[in-house]
NUBARO-877119 format. One record per residue (C-alpha): y, x, z; residue number from 1. Coordinates in nm, 3 decimals. Each point is the difference from the previous one (the first is absolute). Example, Ala and Ser with C-alpha at 12.3 -4.5 7.8 and 13.67 -1.06 7.14 Angstrom:
REM NUBARO-877119
      py      px      pz  nr
  -0.450   1.230   0.780   1
   0.344   0.137  -0.066   2
REM end
This chain:
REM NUBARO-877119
      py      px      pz  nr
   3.442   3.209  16.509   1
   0.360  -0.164   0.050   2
  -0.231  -0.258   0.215   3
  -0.112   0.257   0.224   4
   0.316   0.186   0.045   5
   0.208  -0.342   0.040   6
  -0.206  -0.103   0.309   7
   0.065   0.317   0.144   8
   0.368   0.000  -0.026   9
  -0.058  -0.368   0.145  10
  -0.189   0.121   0.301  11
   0.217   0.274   0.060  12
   0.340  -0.189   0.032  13
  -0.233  -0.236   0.234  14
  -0.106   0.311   0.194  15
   0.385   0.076   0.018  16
   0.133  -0.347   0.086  17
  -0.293  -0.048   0.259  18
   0.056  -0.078   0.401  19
  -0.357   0.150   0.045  20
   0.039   0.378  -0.201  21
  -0.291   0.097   0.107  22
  -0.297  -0.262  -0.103  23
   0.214  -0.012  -0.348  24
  -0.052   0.308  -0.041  25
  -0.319  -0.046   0.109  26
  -0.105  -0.248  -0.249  27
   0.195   0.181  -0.252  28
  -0.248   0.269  -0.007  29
  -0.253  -0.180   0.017  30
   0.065  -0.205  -0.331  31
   0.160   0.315  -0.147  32
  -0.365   0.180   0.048  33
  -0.138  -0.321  -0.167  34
   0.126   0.108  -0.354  35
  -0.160   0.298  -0.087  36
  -0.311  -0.215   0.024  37
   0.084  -0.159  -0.299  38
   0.027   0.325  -0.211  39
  -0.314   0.161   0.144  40
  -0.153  -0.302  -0.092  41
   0.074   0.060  -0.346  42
  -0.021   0.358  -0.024  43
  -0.379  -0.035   0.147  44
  -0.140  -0.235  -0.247  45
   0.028   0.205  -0.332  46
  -0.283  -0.138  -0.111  47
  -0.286  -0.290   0.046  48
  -0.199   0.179   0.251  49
   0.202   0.173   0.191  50
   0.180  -0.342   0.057  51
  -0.346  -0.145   0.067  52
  -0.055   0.303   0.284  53
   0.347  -0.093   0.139  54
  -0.093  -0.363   0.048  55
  -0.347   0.052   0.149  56
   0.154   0.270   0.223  57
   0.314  -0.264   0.096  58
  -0.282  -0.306   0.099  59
  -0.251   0.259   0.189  60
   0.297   0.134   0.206  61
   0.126  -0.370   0.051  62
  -0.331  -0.124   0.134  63
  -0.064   0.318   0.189  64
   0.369  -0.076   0.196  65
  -0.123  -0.362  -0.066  66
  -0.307   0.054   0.300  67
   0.211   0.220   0.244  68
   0.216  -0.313  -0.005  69
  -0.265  -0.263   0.055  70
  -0.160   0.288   0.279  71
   0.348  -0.043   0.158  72
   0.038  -0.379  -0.058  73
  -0.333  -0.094   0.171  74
   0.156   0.182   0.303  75
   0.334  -0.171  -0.011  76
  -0.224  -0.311  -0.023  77
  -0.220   0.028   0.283  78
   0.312   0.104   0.220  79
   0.145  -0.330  -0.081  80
   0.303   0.162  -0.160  81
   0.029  -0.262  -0.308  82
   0.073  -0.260   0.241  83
   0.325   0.201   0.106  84
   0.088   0.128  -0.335  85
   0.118  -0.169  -0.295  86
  -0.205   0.229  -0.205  87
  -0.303   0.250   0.007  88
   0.014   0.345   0.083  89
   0.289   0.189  -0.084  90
  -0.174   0.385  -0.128  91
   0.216   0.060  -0.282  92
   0.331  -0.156   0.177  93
   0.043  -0.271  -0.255  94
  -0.281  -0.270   0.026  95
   0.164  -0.166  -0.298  96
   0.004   0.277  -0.182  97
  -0.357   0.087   0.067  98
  -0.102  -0.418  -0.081  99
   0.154   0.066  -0.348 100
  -0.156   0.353  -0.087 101
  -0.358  -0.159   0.063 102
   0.083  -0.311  -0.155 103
  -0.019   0.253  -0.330 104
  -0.304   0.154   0.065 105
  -0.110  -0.381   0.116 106
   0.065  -0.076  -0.407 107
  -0.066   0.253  -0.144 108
  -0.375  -0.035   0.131 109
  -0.017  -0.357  -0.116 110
   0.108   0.020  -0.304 111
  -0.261   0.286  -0.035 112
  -0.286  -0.254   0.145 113
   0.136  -0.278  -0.239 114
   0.046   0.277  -0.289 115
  -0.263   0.234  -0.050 116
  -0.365  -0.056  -0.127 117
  -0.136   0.320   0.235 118
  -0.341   0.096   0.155 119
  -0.079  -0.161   0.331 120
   0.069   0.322   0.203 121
   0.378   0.008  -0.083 122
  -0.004  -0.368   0.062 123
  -0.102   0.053   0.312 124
   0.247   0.240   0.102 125
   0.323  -0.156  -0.175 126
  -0.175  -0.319   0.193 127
   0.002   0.212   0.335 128
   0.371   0.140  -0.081 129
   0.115  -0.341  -0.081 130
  -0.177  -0.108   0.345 131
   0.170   0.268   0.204 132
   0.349  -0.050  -0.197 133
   0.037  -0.374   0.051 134
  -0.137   0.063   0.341 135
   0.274   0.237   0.098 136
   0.270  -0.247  -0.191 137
  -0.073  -0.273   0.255 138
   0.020   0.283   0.300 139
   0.344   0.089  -0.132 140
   0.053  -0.397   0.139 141
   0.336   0.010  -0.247 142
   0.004  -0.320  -0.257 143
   0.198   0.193  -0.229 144
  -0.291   0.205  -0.149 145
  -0.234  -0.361   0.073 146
   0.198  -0.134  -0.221 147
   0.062   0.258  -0.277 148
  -0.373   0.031  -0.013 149
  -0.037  -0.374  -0.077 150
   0.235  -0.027  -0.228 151
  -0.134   0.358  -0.180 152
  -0.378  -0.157   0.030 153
   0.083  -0.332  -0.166 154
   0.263   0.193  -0.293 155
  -0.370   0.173  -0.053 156
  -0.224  -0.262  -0.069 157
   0.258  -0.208  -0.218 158
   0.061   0.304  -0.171 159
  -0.369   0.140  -0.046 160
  -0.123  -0.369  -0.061 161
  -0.185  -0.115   0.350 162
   0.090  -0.317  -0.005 163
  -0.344  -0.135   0.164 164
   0.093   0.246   0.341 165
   0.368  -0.189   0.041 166
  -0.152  -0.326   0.023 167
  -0.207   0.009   0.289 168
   0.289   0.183   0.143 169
   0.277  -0.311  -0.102 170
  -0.244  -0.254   0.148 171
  -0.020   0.212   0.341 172
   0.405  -0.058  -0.032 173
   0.005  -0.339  -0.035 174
  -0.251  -0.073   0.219 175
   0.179   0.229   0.280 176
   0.331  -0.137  -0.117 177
  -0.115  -0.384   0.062 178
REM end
């Protein structure tokens, strides 16, 4: 853990040699608090299913935080607020941060549309999840997770062998490109 313990000595000779003490130290805890998620990670999943419950509990508690956002979007929309902004709404301070989180769960649900040979209840709701992900993605209004989900989507079907999907996609491109 020499990784770990080297970017804290790094952030805590920036937190020294800062003008602004205070919001280093502010982001210093917050990226210290980070790392333990890494180890509880670990220590959770001892075993297939208890890393299966861990998952299922981590995309459920995204797409529950996923509809409070798009409740609070469709406000900020209707008040005309994205006009002014150069992003959605800010809940969770970081809209960046927040664009990249869901751009996770936005993958992880298509890969498990593209993936899995399931009954057509669970379709429907990794279908709905996926719908309410990619929904809240564009509300974030940040390119950065726009564009990590584009690249993550195409790095799935090359990868899992879709090669009839990307076509109709690269002819869209060309045609919007011309």
């Amino acid at each position: 853990e020499i990784a770990f313990a080297l970017y804290m000595f790094a952030e805590i000779i920036s937190l020294i040699l800062s003008d602004y003490q205070a919001q280093a130290f502010h982001f210093f805890t917050k990226r210290a608090l980070l790392i333990p998620v890494v180890y509880t990670t670990i220590v959770v999943t001892t075993n297939l299913k208890r890393g299966k419950n861990f998952f299922i509990l981590f995309i459920v508690g995204s797409l529950v935080t996923a509809l409070i956002y798009l409740i609070i979007a469709l406000q900020f929309y209707f008040n005309n607020l994205y006009q002014i902004t150069p992003s959605g709404p800010s809940i969770f301070q970081h809209p960046i941060t927040a664009s990249e989180i869901i751009s996770f769960v936005v993958l992880f649900l298509f890969a498990f549309i593209i993936n899995e040979k399931t009954d057509w209840k669970t379709k429907l709701l990794l279908y709905s999840g996926f719908a309410i992900s990619l929904l809240t993605l564009i509300a974030t209004y940040k390119r950065t997770g726009w564009m990590g989900v584009a690249t993550g989507i195409v790095l799935i079907l090359i990868i899992t062998r879709k090669w009839k999907i990307l076509i109709p996609v690269f002819i869209l491109g060309i045609v919007l490109f011309l």
